[in-house]
DSSP file (Angstrom, degrees, kcal/mol; ACC not computed):
  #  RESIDUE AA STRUCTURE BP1 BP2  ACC     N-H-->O    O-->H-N    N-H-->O    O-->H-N    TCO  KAPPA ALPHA  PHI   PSI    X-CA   Y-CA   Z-CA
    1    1 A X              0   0    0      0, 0.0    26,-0.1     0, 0.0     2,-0.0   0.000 360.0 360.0 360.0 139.3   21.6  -10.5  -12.4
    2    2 A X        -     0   0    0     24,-0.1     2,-0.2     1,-0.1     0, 0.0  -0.408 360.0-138.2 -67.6 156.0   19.6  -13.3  -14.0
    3    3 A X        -     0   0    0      1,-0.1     2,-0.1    24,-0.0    -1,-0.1  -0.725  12.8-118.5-116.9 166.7   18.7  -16.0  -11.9
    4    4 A X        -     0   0    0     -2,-0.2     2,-0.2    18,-0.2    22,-0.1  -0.372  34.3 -97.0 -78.5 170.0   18.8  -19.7  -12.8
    5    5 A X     >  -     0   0    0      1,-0.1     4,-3.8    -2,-0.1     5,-0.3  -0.629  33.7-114.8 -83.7 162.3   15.7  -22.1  -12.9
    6    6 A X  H  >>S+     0   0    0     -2,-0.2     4,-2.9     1,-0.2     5,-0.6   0.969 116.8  67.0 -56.0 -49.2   15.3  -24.2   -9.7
    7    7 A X  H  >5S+     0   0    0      1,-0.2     4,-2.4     2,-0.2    -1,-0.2   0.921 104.0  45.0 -15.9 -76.4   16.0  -27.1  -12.2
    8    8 A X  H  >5S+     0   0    0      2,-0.2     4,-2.3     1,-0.2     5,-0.4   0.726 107.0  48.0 -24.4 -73.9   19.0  -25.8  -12.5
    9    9 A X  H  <5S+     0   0    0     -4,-3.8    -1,-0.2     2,-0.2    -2,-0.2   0.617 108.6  61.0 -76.9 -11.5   20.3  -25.0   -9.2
   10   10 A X  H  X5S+     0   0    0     -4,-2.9     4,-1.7    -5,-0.3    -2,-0.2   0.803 105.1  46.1 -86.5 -41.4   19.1  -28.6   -8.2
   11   11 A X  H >X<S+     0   0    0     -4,-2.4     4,-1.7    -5,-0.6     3,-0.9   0.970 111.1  55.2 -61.3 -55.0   21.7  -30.2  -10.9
   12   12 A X  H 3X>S+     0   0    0     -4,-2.3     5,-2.0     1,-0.2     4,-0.5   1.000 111.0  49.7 -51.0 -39.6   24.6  -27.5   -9.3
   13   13 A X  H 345S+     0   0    0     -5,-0.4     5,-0.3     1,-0.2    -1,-0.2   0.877 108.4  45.7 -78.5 -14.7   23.8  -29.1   -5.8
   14   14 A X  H <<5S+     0   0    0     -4,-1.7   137,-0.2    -3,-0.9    -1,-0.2   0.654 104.4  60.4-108.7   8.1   24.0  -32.4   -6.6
   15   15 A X  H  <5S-     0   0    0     -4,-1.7    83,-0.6    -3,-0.4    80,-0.4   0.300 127.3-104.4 -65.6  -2.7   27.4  -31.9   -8.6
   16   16 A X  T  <5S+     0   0    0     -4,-0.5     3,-0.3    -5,-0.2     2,-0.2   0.607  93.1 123.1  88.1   2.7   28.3  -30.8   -5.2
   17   17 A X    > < +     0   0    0     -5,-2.0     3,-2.3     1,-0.1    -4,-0.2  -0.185  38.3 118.9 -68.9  31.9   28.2  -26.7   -5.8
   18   18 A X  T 3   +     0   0    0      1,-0.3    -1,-0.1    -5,-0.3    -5,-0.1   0.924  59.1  70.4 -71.0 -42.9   25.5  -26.6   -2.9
   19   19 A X  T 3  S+     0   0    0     -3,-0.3    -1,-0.3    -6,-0.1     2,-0.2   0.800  86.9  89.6 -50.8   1.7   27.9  -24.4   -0.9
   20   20 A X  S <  S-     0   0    0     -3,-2.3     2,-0.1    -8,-0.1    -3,-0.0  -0.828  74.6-135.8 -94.5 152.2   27.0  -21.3   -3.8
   21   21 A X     >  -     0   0    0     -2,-0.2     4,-1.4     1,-0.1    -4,-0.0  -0.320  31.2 -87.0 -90.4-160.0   24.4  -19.3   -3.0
   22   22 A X  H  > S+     0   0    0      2,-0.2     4,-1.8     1,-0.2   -18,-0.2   0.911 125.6  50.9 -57.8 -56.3   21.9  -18.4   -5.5
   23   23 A X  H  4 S+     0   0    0      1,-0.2     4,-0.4     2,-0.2     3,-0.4   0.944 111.0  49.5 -14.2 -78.2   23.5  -15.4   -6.9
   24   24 A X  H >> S+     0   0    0      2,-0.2     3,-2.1     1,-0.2     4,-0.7   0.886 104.4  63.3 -46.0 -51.4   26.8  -17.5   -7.4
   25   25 A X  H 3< S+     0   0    0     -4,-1.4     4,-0.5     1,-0.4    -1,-0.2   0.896 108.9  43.0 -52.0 -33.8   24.4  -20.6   -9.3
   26   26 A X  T 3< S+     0   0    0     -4,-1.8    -1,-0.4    -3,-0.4    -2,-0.2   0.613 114.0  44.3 -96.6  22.8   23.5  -18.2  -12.0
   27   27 A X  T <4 S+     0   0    0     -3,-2.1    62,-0.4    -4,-0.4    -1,-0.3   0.387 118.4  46.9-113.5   5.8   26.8  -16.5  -12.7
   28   28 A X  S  X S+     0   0    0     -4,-0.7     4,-0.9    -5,-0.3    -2,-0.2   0.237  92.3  84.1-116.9   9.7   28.4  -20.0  -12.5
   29   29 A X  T  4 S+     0   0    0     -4,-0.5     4,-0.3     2,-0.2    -3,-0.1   0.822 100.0  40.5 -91.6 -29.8   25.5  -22.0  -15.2
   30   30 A X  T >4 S+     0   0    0     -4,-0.1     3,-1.6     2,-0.1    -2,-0.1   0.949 113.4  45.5 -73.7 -72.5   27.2  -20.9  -18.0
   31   31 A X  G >4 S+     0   0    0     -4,-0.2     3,-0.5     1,-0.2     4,-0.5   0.921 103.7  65.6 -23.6 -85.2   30.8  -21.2  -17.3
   32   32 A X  G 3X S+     0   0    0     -4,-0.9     4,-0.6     1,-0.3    -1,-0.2   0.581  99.1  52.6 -39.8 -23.3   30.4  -24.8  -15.8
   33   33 A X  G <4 S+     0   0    0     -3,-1.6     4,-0.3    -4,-0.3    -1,-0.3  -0.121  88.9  80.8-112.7  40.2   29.3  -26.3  -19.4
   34   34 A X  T <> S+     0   0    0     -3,-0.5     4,-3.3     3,-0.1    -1,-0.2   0.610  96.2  40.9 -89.1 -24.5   32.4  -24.9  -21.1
   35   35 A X  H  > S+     0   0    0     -4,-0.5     4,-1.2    -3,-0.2     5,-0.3   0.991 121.2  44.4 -78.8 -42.2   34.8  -28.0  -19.7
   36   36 A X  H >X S+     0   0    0     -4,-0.6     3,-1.7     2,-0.2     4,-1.0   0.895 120.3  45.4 -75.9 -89.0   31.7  -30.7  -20.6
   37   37 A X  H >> S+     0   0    0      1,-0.4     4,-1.0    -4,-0.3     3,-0.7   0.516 116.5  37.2  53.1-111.4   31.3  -28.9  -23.9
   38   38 A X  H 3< S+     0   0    0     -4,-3.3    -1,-0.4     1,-0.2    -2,-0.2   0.345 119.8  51.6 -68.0  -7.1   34.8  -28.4  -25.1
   39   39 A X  H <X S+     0   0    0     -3,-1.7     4,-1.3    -4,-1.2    -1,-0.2   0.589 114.1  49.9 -86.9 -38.3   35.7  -32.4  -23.4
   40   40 A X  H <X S+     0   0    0     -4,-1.0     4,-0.9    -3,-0.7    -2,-0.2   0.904 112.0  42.2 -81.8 -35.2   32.6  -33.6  -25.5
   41   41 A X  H  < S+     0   0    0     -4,-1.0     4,-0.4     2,-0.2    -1,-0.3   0.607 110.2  57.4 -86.9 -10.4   33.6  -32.0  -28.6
   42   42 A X  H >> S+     0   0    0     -4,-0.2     4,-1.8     2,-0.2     3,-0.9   0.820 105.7  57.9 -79.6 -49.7   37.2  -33.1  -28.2
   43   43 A X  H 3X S+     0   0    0     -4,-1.3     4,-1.8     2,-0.2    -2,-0.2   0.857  96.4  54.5 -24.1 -62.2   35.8  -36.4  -28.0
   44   44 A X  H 3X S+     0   0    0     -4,-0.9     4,-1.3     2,-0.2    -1,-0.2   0.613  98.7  62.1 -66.1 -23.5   34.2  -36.7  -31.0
   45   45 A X  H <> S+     0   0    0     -3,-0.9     4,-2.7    -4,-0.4    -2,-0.2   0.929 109.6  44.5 -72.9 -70.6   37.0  -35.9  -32.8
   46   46 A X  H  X S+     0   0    0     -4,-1.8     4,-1.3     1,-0.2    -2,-0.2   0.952 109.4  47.2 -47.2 -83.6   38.6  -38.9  -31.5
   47   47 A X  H >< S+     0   0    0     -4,-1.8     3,-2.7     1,-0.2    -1,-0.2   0.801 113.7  58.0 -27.7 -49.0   36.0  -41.4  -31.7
   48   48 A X  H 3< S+     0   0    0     -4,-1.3    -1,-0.2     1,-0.3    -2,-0.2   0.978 111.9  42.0 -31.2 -70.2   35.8  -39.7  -35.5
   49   49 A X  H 3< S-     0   0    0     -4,-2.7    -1,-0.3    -3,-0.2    -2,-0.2   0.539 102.1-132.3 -66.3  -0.8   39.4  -40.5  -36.0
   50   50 A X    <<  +     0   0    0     -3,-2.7     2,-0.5    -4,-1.3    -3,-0.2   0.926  53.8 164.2  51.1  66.4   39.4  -43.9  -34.5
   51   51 A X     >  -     0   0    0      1,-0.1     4,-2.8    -6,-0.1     5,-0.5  -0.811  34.8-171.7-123.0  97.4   42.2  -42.5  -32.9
   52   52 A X  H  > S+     0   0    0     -2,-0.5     4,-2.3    64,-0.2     5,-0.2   0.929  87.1  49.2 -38.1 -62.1   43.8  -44.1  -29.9
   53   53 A X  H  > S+     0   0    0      2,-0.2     4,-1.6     1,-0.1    -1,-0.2   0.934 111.1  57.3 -51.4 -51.4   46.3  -41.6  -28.7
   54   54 A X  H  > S+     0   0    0      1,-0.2     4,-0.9     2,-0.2    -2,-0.2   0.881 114.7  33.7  -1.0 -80.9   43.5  -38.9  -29.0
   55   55 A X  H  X S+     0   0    0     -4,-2.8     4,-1.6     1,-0.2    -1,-0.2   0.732 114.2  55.2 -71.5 -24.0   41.2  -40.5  -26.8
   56   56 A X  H  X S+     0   0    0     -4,-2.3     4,-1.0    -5,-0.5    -1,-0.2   0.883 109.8  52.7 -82.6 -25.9   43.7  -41.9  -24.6
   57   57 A X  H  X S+     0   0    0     -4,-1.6     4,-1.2     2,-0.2    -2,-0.2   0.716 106.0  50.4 -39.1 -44.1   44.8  -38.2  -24.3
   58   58 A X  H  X S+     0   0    0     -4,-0.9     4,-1.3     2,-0.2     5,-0.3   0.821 107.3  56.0 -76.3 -39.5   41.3  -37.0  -23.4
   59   59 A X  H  X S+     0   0    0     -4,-1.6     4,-2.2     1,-0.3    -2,-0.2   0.793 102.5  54.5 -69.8 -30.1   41.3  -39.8  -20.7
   60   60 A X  H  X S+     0   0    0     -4,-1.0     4,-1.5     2,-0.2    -1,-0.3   0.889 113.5  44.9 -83.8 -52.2   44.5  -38.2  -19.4
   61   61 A X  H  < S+     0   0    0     -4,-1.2    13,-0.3     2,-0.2    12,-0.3   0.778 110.4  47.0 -65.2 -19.3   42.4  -34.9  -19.2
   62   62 A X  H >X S+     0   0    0     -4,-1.3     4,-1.0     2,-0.2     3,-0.9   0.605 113.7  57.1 -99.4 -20.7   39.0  -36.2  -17.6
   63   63 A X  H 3X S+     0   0    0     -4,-2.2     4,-3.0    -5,-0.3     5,-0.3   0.878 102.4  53.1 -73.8 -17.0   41.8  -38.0  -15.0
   64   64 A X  H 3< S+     0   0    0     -4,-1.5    -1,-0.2     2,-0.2    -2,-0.2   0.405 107.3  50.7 -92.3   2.5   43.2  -34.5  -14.3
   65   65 A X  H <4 S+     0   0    0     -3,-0.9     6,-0.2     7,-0.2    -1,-0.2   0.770 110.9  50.4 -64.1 -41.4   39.6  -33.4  -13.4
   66   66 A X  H  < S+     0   0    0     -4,-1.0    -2,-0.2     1,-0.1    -3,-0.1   0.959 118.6  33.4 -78.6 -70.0   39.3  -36.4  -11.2
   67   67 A X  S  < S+     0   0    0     -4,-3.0     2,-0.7     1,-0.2    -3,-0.2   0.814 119.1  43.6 -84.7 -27.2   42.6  -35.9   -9.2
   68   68 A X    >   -     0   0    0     -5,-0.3     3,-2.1     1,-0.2    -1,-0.2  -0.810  60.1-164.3-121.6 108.5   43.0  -31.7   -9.0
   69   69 A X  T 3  S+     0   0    0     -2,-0.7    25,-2.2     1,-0.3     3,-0.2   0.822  90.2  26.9 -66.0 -12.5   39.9  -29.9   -8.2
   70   70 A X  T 3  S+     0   0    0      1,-0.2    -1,-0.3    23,-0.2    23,-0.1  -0.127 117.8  60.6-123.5  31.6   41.3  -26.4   -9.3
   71   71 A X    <   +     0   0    0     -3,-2.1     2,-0.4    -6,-0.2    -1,-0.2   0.047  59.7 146.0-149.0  50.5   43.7  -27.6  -11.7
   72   72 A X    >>  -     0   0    0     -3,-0.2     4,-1.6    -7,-0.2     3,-0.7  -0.839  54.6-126.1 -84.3 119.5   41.5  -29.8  -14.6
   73   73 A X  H 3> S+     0   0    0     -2,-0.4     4,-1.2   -12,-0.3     3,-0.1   0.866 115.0  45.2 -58.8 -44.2   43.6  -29.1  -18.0
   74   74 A X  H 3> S+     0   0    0    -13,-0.3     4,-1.9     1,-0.2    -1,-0.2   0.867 109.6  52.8 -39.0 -55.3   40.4  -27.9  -19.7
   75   75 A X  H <> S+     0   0    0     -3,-0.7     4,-4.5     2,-0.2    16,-0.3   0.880 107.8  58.1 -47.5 -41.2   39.3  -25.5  -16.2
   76   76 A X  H >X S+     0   0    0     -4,-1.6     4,-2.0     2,-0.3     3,-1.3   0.934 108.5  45.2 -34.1 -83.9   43.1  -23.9  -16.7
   77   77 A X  H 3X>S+     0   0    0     -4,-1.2     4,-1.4     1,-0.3     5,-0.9   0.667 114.9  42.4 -20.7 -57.6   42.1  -22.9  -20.2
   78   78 A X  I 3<>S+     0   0    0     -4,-1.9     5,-0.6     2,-0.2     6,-0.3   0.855 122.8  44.6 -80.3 -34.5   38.8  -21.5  -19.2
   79   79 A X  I <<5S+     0   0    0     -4,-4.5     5,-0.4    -3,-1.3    -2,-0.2   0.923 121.7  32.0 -71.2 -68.1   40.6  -19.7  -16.0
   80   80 A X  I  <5S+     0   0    0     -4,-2.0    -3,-0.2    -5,-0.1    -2,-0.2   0.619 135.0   5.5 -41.7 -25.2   43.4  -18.5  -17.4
   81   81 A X  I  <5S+     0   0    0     -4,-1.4     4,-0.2    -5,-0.4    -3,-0.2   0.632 121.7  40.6-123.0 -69.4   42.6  -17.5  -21.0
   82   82 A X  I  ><S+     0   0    0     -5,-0.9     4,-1.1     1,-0.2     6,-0.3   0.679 105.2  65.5 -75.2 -25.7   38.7  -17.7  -22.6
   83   83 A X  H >>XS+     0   0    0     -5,-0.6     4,-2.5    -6,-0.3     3,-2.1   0.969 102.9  56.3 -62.8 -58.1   36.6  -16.1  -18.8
   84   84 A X  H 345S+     0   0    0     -5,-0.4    -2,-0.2    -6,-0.3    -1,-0.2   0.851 100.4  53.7 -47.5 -46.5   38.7  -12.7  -19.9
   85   85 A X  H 345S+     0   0    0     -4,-0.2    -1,-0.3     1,-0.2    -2,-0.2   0.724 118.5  34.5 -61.4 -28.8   37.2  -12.6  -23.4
   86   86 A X  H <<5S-     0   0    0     -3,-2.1    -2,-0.2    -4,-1.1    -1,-0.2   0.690 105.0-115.4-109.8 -12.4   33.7  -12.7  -21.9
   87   87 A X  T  <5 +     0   0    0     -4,-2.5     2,-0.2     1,-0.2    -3,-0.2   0.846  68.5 165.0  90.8  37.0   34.2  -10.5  -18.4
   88   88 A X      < -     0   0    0     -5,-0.6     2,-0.3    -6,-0.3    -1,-0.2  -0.761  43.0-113.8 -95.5 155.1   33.2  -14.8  -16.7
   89   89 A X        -     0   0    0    -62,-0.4     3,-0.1    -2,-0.2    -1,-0.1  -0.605  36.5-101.8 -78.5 110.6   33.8  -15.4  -13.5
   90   90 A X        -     0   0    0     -2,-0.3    -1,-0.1     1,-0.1   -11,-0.1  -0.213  46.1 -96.5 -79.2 171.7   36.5  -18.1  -13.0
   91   91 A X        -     0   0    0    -16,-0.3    -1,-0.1     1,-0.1     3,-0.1  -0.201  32.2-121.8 -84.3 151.7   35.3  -21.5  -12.1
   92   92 A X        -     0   0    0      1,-0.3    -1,-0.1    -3,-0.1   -75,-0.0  -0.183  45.5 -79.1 -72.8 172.5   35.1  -22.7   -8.5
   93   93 A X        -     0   0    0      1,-0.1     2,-0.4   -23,-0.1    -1,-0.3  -0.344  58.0-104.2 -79.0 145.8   37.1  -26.0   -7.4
   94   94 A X        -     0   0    0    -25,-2.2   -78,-0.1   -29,-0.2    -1,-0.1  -0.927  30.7-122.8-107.5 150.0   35.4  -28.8   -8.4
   95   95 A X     >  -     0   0    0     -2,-0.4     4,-0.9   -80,-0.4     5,-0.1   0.015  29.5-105.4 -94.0 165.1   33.4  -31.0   -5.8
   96   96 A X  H  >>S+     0   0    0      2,-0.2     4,-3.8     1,-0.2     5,-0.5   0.843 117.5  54.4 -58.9 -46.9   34.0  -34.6   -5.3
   97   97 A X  H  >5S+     0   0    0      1,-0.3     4,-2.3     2,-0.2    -1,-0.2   0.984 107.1  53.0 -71.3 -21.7   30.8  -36.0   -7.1
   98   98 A X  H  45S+     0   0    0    -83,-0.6    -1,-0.3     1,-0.2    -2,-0.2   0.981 113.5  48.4 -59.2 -43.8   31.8  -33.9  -10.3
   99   99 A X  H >X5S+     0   0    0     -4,-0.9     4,-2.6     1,-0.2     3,-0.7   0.550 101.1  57.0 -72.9 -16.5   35.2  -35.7  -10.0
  100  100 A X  H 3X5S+     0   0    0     -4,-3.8     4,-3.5     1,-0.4     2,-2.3   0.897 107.8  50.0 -80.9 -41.5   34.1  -38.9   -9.6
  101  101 A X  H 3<<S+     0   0    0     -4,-2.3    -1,-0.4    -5,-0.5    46,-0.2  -0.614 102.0  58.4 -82.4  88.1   32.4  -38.6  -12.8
  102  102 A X  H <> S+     0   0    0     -2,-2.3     4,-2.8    -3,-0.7    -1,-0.2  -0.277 106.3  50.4-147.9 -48.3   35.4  -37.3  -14.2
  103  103 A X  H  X S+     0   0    0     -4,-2.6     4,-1.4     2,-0.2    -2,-0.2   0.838 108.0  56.4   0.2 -76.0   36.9  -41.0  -13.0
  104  104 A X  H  X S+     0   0    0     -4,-3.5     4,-1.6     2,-0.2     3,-0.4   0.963 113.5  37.8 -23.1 -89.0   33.9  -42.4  -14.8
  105  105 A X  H  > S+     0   0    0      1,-0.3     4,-1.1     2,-0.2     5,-0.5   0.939 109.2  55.6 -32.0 -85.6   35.1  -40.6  -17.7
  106  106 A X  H  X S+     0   0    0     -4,-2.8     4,-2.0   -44,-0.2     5,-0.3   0.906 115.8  43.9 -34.8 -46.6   39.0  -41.1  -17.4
  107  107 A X  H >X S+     0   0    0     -4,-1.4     4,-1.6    -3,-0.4     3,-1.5   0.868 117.7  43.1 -80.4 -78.5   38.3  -45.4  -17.2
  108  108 A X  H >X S+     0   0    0     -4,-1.6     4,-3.6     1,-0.3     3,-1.3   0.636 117.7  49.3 -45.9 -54.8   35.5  -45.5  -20.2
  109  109 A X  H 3X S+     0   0    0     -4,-1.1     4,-2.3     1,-0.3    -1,-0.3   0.841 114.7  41.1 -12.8 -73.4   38.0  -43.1  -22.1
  110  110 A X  H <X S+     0   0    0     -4,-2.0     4,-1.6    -3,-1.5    -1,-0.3   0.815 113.1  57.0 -62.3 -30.8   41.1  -45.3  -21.5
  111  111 A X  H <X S+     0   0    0     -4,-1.6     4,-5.6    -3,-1.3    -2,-0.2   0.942 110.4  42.6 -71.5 -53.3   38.8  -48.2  -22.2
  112  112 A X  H  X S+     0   0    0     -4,-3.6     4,-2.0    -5,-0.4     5,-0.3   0.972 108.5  56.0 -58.7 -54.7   38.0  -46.8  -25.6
  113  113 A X  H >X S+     0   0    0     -4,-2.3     4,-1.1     1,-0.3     3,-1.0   0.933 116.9  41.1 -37.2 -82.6   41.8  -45.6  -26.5
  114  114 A X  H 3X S+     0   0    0     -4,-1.6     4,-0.6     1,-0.2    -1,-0.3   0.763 113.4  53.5 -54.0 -34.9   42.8  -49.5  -25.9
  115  115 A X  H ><>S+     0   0    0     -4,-5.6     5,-1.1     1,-0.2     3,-0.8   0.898 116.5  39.3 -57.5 -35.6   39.6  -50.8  -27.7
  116  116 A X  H X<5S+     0   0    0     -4,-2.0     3,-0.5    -3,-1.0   -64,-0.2   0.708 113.8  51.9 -86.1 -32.5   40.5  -48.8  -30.5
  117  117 A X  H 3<5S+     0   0    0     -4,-1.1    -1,-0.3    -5,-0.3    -2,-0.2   0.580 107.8  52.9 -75.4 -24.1   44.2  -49.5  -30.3
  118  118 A X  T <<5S-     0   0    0     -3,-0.8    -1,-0.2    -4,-0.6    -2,-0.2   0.032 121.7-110.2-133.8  -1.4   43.4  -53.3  -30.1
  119  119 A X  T < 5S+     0   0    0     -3,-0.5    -3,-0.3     1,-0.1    -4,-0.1   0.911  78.4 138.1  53.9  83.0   41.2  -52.7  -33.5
  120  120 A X    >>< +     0   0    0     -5,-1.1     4,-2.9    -8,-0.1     3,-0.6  -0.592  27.3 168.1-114.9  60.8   37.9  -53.4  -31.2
  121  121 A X  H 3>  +     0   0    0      1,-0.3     4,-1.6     2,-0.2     3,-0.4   0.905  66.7  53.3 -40.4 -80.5   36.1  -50.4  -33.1
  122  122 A X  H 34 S+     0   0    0      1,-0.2     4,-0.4     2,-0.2    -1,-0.3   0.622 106.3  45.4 -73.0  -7.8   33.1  -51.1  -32.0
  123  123 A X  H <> S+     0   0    0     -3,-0.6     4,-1.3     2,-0.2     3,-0.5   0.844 110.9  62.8 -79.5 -48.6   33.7  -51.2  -27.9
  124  124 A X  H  X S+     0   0    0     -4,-2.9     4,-2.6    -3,-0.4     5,-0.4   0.954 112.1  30.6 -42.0 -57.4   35.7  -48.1  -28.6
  125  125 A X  H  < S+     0   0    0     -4,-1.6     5,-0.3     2,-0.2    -2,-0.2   0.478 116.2  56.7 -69.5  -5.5   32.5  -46.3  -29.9
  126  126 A X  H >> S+     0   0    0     -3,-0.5     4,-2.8    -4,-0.4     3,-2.0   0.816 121.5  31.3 -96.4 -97.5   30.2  -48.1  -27.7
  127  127 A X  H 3X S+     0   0    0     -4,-1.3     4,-1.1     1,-0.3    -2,-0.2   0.610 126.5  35.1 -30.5 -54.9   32.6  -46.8  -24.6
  128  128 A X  H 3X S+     0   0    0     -4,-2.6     4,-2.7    -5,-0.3    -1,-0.3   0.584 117.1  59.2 -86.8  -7.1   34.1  -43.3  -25.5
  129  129 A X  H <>>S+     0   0    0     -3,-2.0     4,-0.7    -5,-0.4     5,-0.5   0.818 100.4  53.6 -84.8 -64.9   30.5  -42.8  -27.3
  130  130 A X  H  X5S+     0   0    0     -4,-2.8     4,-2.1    -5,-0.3     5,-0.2   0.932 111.5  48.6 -29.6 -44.7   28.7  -43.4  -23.6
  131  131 A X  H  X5S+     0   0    0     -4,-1.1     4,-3.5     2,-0.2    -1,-0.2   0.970 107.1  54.9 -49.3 -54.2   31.4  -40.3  -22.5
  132  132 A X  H  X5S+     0   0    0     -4,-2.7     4,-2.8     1,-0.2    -2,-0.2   0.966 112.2  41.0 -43.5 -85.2   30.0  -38.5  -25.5
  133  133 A X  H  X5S+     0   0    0     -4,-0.7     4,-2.0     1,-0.2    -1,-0.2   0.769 117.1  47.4 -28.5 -53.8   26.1  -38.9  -24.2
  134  134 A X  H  X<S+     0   0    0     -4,-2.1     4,-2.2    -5,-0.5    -1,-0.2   0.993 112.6  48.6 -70.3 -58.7   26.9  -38.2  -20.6
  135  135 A X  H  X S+     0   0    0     -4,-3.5     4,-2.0    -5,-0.2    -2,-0.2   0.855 108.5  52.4 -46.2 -40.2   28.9  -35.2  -21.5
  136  136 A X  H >X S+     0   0    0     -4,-2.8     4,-3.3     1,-0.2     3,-1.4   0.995 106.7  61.1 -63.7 -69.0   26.3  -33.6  -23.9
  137  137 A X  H 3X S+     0   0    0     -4,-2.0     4,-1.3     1,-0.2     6,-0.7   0.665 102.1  44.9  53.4-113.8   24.1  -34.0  -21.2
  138  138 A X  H 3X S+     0   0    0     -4,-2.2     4,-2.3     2,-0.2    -1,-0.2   0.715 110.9  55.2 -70.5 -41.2   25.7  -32.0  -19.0
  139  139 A X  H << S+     0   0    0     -4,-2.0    -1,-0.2    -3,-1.4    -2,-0.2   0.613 112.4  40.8 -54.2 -33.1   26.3  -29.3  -21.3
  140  140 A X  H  < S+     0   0    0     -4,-3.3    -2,-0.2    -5,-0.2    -1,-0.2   0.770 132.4  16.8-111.6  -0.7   23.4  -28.9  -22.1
  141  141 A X  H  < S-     0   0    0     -4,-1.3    -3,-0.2    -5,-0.4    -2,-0.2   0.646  79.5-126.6-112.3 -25.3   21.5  -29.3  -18.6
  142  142 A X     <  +     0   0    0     -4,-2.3     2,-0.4     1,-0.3    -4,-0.2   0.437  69.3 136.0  90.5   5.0   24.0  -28.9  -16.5
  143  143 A X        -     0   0    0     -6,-0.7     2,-0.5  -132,-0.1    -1,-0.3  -0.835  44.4-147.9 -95.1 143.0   22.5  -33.0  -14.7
  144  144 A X     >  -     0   0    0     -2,-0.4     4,-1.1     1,-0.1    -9,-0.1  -0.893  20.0-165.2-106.8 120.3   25.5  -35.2  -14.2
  145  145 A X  H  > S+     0   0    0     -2,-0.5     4,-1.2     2,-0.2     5,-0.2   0.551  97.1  49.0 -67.1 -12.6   25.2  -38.9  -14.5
  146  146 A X  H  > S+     0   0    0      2,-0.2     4,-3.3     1,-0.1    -1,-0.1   0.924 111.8  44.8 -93.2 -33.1   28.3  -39.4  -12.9
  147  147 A X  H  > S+     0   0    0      2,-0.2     4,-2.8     1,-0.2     5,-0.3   0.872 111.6  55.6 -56.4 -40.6   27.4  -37.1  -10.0
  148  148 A X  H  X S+     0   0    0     -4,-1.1     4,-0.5     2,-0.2    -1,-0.2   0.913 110.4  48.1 -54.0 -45.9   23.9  -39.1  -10.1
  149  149 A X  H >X S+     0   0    0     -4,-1.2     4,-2.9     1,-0.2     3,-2.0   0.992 109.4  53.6 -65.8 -59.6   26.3  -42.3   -9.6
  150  150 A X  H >X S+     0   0    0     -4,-3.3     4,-2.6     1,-0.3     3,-0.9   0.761 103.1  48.8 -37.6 -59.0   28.0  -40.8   -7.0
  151  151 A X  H 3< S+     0   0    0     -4,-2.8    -1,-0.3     1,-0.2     5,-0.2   0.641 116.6  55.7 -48.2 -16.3   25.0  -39.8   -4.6
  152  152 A X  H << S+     0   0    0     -3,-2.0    -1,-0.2    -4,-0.5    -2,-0.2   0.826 111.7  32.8 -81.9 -24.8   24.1  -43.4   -5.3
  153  153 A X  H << S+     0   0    0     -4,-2.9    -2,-0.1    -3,-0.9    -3,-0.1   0.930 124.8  42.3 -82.3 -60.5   27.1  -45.3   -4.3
  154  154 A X  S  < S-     0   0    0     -4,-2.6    -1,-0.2    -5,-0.4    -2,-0.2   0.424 103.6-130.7 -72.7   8.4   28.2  -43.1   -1.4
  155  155 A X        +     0   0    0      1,-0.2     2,-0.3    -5,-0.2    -3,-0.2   0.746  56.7 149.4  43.9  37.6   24.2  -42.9   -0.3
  156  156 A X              0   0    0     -5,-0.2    -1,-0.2    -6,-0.2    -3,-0.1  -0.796 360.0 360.0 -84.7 137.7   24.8  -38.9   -0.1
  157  157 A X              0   0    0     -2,-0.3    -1,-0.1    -5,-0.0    -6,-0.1   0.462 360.0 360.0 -94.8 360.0   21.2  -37.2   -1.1
């Protein structure tokens, strides 16, 4: 099995995956930037479309991260359908700090949907575009700014 870089396994533990062991970090570093990924590129499509319902939609999906750790409409997808196509390992519950930045996400999200809705274009891209950043990000490094926020607030190391 491949292992992850230390990098790596330091971003999974402060999303709150410390409880995997190593093993578990690399067979779970791939998987974990399908939902930040596919959320980021669903995103973009909204903000593209100036489309309120879109985004306010998406907001409705990064809140269903926030409130059900094994039930985030995106995780379903990737448990239920797309892990089978690749032989992946379905995703663990997600930990609190992953969900708060999934919070994060659900208010800027909602923020955008009503800026956009309210013809305040550019606070709509200012706001869902800040989702956009964090989420790429994450996808592509697997370090969470919202997780980052979290250790900060709650003073967890």
């Amino acid at each position: 099995m491949a292992r992850c870089s230390a990098f790596t396994q330091t971003n999974l533990d402060k999303q709150g995956f410390s409880d995997l062991d190593s093993e578990s970090k690399s067979r779970y570093a791939w998987p974990l930037r399908f939902t930040p990924g596919v959320g980021t590129l669903l995103i973009v499509v909204g903000l593209l479309l100036h489309s309120p319902v879109w985004l306010g939609s998406m907001a409705i999906v990064a809140a269903s991260g926030a409130l059900f750790p094994r039930a985030m409409f995106i995780d379903l997808i990737y448990n239920y359908g797309v892990r089978y196509l690749f032989g992946a390992p379905a995703l663990p519950a997600t930990p609190r700090p992953r969900r708060f930045s999934y919070a994060i996400s659900a208010t800027a999200l909602t923020g955008s949907a009503l800026a956009f809705g309210s013809e305040y274009t550019t606070l709509g891209l200012v706001l869902g575009g800040f989702v956009v950043a964090g989420g790429t990000i994450l996808t592509v490094s697997l370090w969470c700014l919202g997780s980052w926020l979290y250790r900060n607030v709650f003073r967890q190391t």
